[in-house]
N, C-alpha and C positions, 0 to 999 in steps of 0.2 A: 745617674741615668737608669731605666725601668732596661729589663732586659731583653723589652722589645727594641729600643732607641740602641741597645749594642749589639742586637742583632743585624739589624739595620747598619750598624758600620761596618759590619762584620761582610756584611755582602758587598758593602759599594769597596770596600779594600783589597776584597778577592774579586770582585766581579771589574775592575777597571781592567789589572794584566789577562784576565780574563777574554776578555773583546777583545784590547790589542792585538792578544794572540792571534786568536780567530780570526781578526780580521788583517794581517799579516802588515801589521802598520811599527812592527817594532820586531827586531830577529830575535833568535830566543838566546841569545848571549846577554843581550838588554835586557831581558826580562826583569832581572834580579835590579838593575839601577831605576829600569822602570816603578818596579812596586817601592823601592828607596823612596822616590820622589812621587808618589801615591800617600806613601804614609807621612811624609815629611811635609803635604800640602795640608794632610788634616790634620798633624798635630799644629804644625801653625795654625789652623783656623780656632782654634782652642785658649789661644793665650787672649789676654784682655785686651789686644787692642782692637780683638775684631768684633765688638761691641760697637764703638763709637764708629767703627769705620760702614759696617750697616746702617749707620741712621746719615752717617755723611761721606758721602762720594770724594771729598777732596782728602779724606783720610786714606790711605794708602793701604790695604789688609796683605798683612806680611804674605797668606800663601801663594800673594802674587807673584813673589820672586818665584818659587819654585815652575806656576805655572807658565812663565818667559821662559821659567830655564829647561822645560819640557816640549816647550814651542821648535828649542832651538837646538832641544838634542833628536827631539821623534819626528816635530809636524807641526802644525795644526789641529787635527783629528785626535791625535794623544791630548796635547794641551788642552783640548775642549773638554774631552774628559777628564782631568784632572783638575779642571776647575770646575767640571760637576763636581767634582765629588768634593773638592774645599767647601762649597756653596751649601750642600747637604749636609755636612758635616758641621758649620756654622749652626745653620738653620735647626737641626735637631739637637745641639747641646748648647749653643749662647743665647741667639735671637728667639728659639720658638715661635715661629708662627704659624698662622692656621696654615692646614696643607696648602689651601689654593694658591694662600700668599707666598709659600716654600715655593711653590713648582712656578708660579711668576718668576719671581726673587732669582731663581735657577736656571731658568729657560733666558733671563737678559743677560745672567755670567755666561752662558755658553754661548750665544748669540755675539756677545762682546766677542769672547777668545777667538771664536771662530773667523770674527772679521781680522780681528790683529794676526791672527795665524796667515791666512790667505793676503793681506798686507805685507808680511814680513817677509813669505817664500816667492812671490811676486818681487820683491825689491833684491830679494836674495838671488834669484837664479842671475841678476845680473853680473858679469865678472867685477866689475869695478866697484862691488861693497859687496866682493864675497869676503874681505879682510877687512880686519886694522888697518887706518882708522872708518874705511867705507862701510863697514859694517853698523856703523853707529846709525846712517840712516832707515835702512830698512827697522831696528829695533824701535829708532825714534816714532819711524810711521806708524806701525803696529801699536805702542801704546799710544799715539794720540788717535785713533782708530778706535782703542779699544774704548778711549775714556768718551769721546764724543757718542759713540754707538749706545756703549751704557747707558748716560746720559738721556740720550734721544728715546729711547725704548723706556726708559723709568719715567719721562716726564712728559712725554708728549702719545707714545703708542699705546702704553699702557690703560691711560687716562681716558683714549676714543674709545677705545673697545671695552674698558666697564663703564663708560658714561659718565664721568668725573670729569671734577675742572682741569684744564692744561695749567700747568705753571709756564705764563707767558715771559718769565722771567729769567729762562732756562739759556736761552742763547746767550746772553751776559758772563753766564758760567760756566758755561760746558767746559773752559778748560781750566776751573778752577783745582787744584794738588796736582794737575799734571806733571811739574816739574818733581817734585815727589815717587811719583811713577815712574819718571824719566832714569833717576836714582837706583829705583828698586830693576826695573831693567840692566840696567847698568852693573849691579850687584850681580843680578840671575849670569851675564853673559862672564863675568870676574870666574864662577862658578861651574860655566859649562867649559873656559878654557881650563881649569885646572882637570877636571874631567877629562876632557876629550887629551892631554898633555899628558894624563897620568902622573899631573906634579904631586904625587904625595906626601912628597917631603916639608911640603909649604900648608899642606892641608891644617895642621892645626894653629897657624897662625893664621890663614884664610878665616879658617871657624871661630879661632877668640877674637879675628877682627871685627864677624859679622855679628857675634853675640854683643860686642860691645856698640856696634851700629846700631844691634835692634833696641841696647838700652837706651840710648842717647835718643831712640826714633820713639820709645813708647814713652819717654817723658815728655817728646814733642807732643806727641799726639796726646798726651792727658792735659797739657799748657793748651791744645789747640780746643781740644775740646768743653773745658773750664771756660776757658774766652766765649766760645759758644753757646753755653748753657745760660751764661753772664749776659749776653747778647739778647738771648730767648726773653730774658727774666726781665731784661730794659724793654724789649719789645712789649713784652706783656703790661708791663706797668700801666695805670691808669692814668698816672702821672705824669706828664712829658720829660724827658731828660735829653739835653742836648749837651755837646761836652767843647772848646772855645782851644784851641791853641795859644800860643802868647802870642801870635801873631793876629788873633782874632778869628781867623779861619774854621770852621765846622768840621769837627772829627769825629761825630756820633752825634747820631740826629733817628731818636727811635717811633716807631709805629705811632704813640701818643701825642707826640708831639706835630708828627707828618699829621695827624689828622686835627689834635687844634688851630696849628696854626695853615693849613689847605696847603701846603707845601711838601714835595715829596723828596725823599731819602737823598737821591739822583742830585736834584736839584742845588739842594742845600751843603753837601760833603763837599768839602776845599774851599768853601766860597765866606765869606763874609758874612756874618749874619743878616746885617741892612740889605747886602745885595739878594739875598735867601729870600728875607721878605720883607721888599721895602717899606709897609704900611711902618715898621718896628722902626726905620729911620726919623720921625715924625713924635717917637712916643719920650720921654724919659731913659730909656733903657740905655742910649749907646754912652749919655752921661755915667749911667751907675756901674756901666763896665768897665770902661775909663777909670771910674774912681776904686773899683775893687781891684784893678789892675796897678793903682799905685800904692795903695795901702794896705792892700792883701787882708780887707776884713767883709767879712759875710754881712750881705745886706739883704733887704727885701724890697720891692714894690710890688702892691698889693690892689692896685687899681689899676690894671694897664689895657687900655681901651685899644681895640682892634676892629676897622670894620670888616666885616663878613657878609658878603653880599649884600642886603637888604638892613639885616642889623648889625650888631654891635656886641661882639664878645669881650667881657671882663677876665683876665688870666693875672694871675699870681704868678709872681718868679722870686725864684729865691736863688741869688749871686755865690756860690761857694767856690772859694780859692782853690785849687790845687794845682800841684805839679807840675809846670808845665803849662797852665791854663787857665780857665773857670768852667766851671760842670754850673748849669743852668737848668733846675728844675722850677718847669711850669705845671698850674695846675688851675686846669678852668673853676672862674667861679662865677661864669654866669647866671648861672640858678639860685645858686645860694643868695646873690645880691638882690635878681630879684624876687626871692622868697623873702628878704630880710624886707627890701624894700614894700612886700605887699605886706609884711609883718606889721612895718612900724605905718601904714595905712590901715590896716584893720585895726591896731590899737587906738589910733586915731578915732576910726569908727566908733569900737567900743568905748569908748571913753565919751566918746558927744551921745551916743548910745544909753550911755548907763547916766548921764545926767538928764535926757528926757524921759526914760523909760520909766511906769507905771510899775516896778519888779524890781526889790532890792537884790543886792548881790552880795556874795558873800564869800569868803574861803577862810580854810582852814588846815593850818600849819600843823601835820600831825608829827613831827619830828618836836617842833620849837612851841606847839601847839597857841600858836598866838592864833588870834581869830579877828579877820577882817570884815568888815560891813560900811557898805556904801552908802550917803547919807539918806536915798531914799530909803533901806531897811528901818536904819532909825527912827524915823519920820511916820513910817507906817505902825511903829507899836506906840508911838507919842515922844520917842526923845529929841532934842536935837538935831537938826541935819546935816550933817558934817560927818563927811569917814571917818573913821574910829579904828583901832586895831585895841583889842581885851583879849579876854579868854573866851573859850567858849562856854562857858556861865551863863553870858551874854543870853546866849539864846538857848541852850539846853532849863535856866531854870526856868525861864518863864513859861515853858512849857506846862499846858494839866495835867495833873497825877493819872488824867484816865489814860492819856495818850502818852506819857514818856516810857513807857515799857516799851509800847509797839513802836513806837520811833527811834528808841535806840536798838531794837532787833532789826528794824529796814537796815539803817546805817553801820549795822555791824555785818548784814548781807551783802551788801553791796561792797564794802573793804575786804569782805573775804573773798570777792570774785563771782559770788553763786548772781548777781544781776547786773547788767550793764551800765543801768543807769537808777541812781537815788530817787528814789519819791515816796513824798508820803506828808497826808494832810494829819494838820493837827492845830488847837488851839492856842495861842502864848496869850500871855498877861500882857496887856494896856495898861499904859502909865495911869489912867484912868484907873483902874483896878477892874475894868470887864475884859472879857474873854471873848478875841474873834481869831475867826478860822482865820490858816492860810496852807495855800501849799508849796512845798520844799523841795527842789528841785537838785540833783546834783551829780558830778562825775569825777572819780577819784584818778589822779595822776598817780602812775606806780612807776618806780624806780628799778633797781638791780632785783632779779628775783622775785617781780611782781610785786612784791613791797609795795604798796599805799604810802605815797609822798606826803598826798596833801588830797584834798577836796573841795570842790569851790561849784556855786552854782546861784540859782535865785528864789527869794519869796515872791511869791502873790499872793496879795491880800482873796482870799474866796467867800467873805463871811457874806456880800451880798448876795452871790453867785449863789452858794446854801440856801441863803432864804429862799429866794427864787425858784431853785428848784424844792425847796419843801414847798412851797406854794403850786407846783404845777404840778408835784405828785399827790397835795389833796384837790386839784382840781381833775386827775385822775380818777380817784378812789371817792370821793365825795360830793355830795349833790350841797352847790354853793348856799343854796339856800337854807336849809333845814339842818346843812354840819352831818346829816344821816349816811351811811354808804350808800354807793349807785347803783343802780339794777346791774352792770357788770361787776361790780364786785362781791354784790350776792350771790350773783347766779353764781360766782364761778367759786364762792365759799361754798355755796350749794353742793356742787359737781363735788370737792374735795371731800366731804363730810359723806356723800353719797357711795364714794369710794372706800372711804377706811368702813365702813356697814357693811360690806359687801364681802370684804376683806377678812373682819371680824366674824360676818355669819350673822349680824344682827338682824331683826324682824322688825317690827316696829318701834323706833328708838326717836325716832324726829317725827316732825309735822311745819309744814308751813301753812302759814297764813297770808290769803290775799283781800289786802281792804278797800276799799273806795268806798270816801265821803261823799254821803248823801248828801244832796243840795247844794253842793259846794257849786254850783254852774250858777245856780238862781243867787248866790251870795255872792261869785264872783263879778257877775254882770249885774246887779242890781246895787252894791257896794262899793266896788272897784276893784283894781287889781290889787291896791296897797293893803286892802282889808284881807281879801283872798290870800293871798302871802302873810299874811300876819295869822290868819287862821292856819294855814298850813302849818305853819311855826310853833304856835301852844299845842296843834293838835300832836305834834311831833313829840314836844316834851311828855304831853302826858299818856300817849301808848308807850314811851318810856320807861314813866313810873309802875308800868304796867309787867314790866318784862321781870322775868328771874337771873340769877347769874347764869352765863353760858347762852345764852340766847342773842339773837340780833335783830336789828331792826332796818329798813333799809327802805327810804323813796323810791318807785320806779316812775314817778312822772307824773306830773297834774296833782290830782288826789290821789293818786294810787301809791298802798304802800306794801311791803313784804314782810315779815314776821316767821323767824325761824329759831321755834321752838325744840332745846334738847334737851335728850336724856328723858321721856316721855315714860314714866311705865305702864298707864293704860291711856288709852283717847278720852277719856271721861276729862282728863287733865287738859289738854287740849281744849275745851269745850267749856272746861271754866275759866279757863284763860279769855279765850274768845268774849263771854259774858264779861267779864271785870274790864273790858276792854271798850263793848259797848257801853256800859254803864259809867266809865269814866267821858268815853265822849260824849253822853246825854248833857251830863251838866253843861250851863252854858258859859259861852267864854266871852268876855266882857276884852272889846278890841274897840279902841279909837273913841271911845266915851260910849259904847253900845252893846247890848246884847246880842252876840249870834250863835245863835243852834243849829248845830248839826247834828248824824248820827255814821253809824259806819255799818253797811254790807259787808259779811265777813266770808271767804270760803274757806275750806281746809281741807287740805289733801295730805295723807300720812303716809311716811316713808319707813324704809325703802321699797319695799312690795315688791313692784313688779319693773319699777323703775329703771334704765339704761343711763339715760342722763339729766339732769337739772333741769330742762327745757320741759320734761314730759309732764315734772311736777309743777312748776309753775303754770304750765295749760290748765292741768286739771286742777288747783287752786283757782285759779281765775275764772273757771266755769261754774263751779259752785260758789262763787261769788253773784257772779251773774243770775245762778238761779236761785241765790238770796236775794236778789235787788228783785226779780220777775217775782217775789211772794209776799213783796210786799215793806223790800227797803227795814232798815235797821234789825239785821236778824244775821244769824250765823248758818251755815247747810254746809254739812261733810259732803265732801264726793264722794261717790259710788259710779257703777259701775254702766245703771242704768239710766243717770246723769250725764253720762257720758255720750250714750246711744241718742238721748232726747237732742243734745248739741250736734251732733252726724246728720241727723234726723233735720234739724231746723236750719242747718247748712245747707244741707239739699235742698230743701222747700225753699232758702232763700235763693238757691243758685236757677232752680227751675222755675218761681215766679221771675226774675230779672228776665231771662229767655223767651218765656210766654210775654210779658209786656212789651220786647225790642221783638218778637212777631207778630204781635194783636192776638195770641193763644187765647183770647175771652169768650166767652158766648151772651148775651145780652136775651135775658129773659123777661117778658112784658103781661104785666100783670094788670085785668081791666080796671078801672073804673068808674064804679055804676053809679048815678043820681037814684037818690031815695025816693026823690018828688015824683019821676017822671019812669024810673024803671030803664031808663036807658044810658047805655055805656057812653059816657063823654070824654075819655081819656083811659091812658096808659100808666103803670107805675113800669119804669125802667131799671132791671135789676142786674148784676153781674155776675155770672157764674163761672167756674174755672173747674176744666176738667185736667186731672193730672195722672199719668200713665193710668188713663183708663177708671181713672174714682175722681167721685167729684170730691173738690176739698170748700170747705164750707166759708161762706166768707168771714164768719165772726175769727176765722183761723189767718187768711191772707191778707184783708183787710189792715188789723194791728200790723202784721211784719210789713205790708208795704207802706204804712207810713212812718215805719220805724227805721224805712231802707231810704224814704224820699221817694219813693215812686211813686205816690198816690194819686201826685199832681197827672204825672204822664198816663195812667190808671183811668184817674176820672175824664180825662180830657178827652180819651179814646171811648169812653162811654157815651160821652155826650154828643160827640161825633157822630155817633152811630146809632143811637135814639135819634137824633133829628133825623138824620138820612132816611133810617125807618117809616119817620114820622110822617115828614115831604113824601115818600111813598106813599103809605096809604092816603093821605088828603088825596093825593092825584089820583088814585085810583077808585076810593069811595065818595068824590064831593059832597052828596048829601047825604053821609054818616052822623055830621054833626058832634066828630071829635073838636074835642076846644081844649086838649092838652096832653100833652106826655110827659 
């Protein structure tokens, strides 16, 4: 003990005669037997048996004797104190508990004493149990006083006031070691007659009698407490254990069992097992204990059907002979039965499963390493269909040289643990001798120590699933017709190439090209669509043969195509490209038994400059295309800068004539006339003028763009409109002018 914990004893063993004194409850001739039986209650609290008797109240803790025997030499008020101080004394060298639980623990010992004190001097002041034998009652009262009190305050007062459950099961017991107690009184009063007698002479055969009682009492109490623990350890069980007399009778019936079979402890002890729980009269069982009963050999049944409310519990019992009886251990196996049973349904399953299914299966014995395959594996590479069990040969050779590296790295990842689940496609040989994909699916069973037992999982054939999707990623990236890239997969090669220039520091390093076949509308509509497409297609090959390596070629739609030229070192190069490009589509291409000619408008815009992103360059290629096509068709024009301004410029003028026509913005000017013969004006010429923020713009200028836009019709219509209205005016107002037209 720390030397604070004998500090502590140090006080409660001076400080008991201490109080006494002062409080004049003992004279000071007793002092001295006083502190005797102070120290004599703590060194008893000291010895081993006041271990077990803290954890259970029917065990008897030796310093009880002392404090009866200080009840009946001082009081009450002494003996309270003296069983603080045993209590303390415990609590700080055997039990240790927390303080709050010590001053509980201690406040129910004094609580007890004090009631057996008050008990015993009540029974006591009467004359007729101030002696032998009367005296037996008041001591009687007093400890069954002290035990129910204890009792009451440990399992029921204690429990309201910290908010814990009651043990409802406490009145059963309350006077369970009493008689025990009864003993130990008994001993305390042997003790205070030899005291109060001054039989000295007998003292030390008083004291090797009582030493010898206490051996005899801590063998009880270590037999009692064994039983106990033995009790705890059945309780606990998961297992049920119930133990049979030879009369049949129930002599242990623990927790597991109380709750398998809905029968409780109470119920079943002394009684017959059928009468325990009649459903058990009905099953097999009172046969096999009968028969274990006459031939004393351990048997089992392994199905025994019980109902239970609504269903039906499955329990195991296993018949063991002994001594005296049979010990009946049960053990539910409802679950287990029906896990087995949904088992042997799911194999079921899989088994009709893997004979329909489109997915060979497969496993693999890696201890035995035999290797199984379901007949549709087989069937899928062209052997036979029929399960097989081989090696894994089977399926590791047939694999291709390009893929068995990477397939036995997945398979050796997934046996080390680093992935949950096997996958990985790859091609095997066909009995035919071609090569189709599949992919392999799989999950390793591990044994002791994560150990990989085995492996087992399924093929699917993928090889058309592959094609498929190689066909929908060149319906991605490629224009179906021509085999050429799409304007999104240009543009965004564009953007990349645009990037690493930028990155690099380079200046002029690329150039794209924007074309559009001339004539190709008048060849399409005048030939048809199948010639149109066929032209599309030679013209495709032969800008082509046109190209250098590193370059690319790409459809954006109709006749339009793209051309991106690298690694440039000056534009002159660009510019002869362009020509050799022309010059190949001059020649004519002979489509469907006939000659057709086209040519190609070229623009070219050169990178990177000033460029941000792909979109800017392909604008200004396709403008200088355009103002190849406005000079005159089959020609090539670099953009510039004031190329750019003319397209601003001719955007505007198209956005502001569209606005002037959906307002009537026109002015209609009328121009006379005149007869040669006669000198006089006979009509009007009806002309159209258009004034734009304040300038007139000339018609040889609006005129082309609005029949370039389709507005001419809307244009003219509103002219004519408006000359007639004019016209019908002056007739009405000059009748004999003798106009005769506008």
């Amino acid at each position: 003990p720390s030397r604070l914990t004998l500090a502590a004893l140090a006080s409660i063993f001076a400080g008991v005669p201490l109080v006494v004194r002062l409080a004049g409850w003992a004279s000071s001739d007793r002092i001295l037997l006083l502190t005797g039986c102070v120290l004599a209650a703590m060194a008893l609290s000291c010895l081993r048996v006041q271990e077990p008797a803290a954890a259970n109240r029917a065990i008897m803790p030796p310093a009880f004797v002392v404090v009866f025997g200080s009840l009946m030499l001082f009081g009450p008020h002494v003996a309270t104190l003296v069983a603080i101080a045993a209590a303390l004394t415990a609590g700080l060298l055997c039990a240790r508990p927390s303080p709050g639980r010590l001053l509980i623990e201690t406040a129910i010992v004094a609580a007890a004493a004090e009631a057996a004190g008050l008990t015993y001097t009540s029974f006591a002041s009467l004359a007729v149990v101030s002696v032998w034998p009367g005296l037996a009652l008041p001591l009687s009262s007093a400890v069954i006083v002290s035990h129910v009190v204890q009792g009451a305050l440990a399992d029921i007062v204690v429990p309201l006031v910290t908010r814990r459950p009651i043990d409802r099961s406490w009145p059963a017991r309350a006077l369970n070691g009493s008689p025990v107690y009864l003993l130990g009184a008994g001993a305390a009063a042997a003790l205070v007659a030899v005291i109060d007698r001054h039989l000295w002479n007998i003292a030390p055969v008083v004291a090797g009698s009582l030493f010898f009682a206490y051996r005899l009492y801590a063998d009880y109490v270590h037999r009692l407490d064994e039983e106990h623990r033995r009790r705890e350890v059945i309780d606990h069980l998961q297992q049920g254990m119930s133990v049979l007399d030879h009369e049949g009778r129930v002599t242990l019936w623990n927790d597991a069992v109380e709750r398998m079979l809905d029968c409780s402890r109470d119920r079943a002890i002394g009684r017959p097992l059928t009468q325990a729980v009649p459903a058990l009269a009905r099953t097999e069982l009172p046969r096999a204990l009968a028969d274990t009963n006459a031939d004393r050999t351990a048997r089992t049944l392994n199905h025994l059907r019980l109902p239970s409310g609504t269903d039906v519990r499955i329990v195991q019992v296993k018949l063991l002979p002994v001594a005296g009886g049979i010990t009946l251990l049960w053990h539910d196996v409802t679950e287990r039965e029906r896990a087995e049973h949904e088992l042997r349904r799911s194999g079921e399953r899989l088994a009709l499963a893997a004979e329909g299914a489109n997915d060979g299966l497969w496993q693999w014995n890696l201890q035995t390493q035999e290797f199984y395959v379901s007949g549709r594996w087989r069937a899928m590479i062209g052997l036979p269909a029929h399960a097989a069990i081989g090696g894994p040969g089977e399926w590791l050779d047939r694999v291709h040289a390009d893929d068995i590296a990477n397939l036995k790295a997945a398979l050796d990842a997934h046996l080390a643990g680093s992935t949950q689940v096997f996958q990985h496609e790859h091609r095997i040989r066909h009995e035919d001798g071609s090569y189709r994909r599949f992919l392999c699916r799989g999950v390793a069973v591990r044994g002791a120590g994560r150990k990989p037992a085995r492996i087992a999982g399924s093929l699917t054939d993928t090889t058309e699933q592959a094609i498929a999707q190689e066909r929908l990623r060149s319906v991605g990236f490629l224009d179906s017709l021509t085999g050429l890239f799409n304007r999104a997969v240009f543009v965004e090669g564009l953007g990349r190439w645009l990037d690493e220039c930028k990155r690099r520091g380079l200046a002029n390093s690329f150039a794209v090209l924007y074309l559009d076949l001339d004539r190709f509308k008048i060849v399409n509509d005048s030939l048809g669509h199948m010639v149109g497409d066929e032209l599309l297609i030679a013209a495709s090959r032969r800008l082509e043969s046109c190209l250098r390596q590193g370059d690319a070629l790409a459809r954006l739609g109709g006749d339009e195509f793209a051309i991106f030229l690298n690694g440039l070192n000056d534009d002159m190069q660009a510019n002869a490209i362009a020509g050799r490009i022309q010059d190949a589509l001059t020649a004519p291409f002979s489509i469907a038994g006939r000659e057709v000619f086209t040519s190609a408008s070229i623009g070219i815009a050169f990178g990177p400059a000033h460029y941000t992103n792909p979109d800017e360059i392909m604008r200004d290629a396709d403008t200088a295309m355009y103002h190849a096509k406005s000079r005159g068709k089959s020609r090539h024009e670099v953009f510039d800068e004031a190329m750019h301004a003319r397209v601003r410029d001719r955007l505007s003028l198209e956005n502001d004539l569209r606005r002037a026509i959906a307002s009537n913005g026109f002015e209609v000017h009328y121009q006379p006339i005149v007869s040669l013969t006669s000198g006089m004006c006979v009509g009007f010429e009806s002309l159209v003028r258009w004034s734009r923020n304040g300038e007139n713009v000339s018609p040889v200028t609006f005129i082309p763009i609005a029949e370039e836009l389709g507005l001419i019709e809307a244009l003219g219509t509103w002219v004519l409109q408006e000359a007639c209205r004019t016209f019908a005016n002056w007739q009405r107002q000059f009748p004999g002018a003798g106009l005769d037209c506008i």
